[in-house]
C-alpha positions in Angstrom: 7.7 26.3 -20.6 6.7 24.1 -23.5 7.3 20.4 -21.2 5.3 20.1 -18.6 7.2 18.4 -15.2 5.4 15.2 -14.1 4.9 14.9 -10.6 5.1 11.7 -9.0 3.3 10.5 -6.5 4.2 7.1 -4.0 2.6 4.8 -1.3 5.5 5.8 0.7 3.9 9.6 0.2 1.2 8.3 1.4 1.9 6.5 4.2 4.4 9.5 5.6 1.1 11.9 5.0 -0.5 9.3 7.8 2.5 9.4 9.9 3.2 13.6 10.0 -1.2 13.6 10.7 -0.7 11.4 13.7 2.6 13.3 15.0 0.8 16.4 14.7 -2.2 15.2 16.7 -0.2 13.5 19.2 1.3 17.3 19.8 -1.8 19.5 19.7 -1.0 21.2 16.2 -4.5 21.7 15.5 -7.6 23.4 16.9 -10.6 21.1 17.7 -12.8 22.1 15.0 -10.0 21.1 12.3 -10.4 17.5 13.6 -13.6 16.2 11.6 -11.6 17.7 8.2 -8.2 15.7 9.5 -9.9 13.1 10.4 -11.8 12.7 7.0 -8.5 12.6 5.0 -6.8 10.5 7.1 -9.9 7.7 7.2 -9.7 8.1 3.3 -5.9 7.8 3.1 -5.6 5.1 5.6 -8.5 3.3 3.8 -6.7 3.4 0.6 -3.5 2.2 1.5 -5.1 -0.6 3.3 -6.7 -1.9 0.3 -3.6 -1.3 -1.9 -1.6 -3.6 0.7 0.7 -0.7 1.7 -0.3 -1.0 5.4 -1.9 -3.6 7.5 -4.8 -3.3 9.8 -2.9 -3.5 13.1 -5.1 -6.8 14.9 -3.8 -6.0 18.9 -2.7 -3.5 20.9 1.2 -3.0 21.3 2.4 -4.8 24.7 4.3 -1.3 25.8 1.0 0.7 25.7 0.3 -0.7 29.4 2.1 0.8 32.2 5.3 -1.2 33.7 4.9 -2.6 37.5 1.6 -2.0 37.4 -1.4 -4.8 37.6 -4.8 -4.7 37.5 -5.0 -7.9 40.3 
């Protein structure tokens, strides 16, 4: 093969590579010694696309976190 192909990264890639992370650790796809690896390559990811302006730094927790009909009184 004398041309090479030229991959092509995005932002988007990036921000989907953030997304499938958290899914997977929402659902328990990896063993507890993986996490400080994950966790790594997530900070770095998330750090760069915060500086490029791809995502924001979320500033308060969403409203539907807390449970419904419930109050702290």
């Amino acid at each position: 093969m004398s041309e090479e192909t030229q991959v092509q990264l995005q932002l988007a890639d990036l921000v989907l590579a953030l997304e499938i992370i958290q899914v997977a650790s929402s659902r328990g796809a990896f063993k507890a010694d993986e996490y400080t690896a994950i966790g790594g390559c997530y900070d770095r990811i998330r750090a760069f696309l915060l500086t490029s302006g791809a995502v924001k730094e979320a500033t308060e927790e969403p409203a539907q976190e807390e449970p419904q009909g419930e109050s702290n009184d």
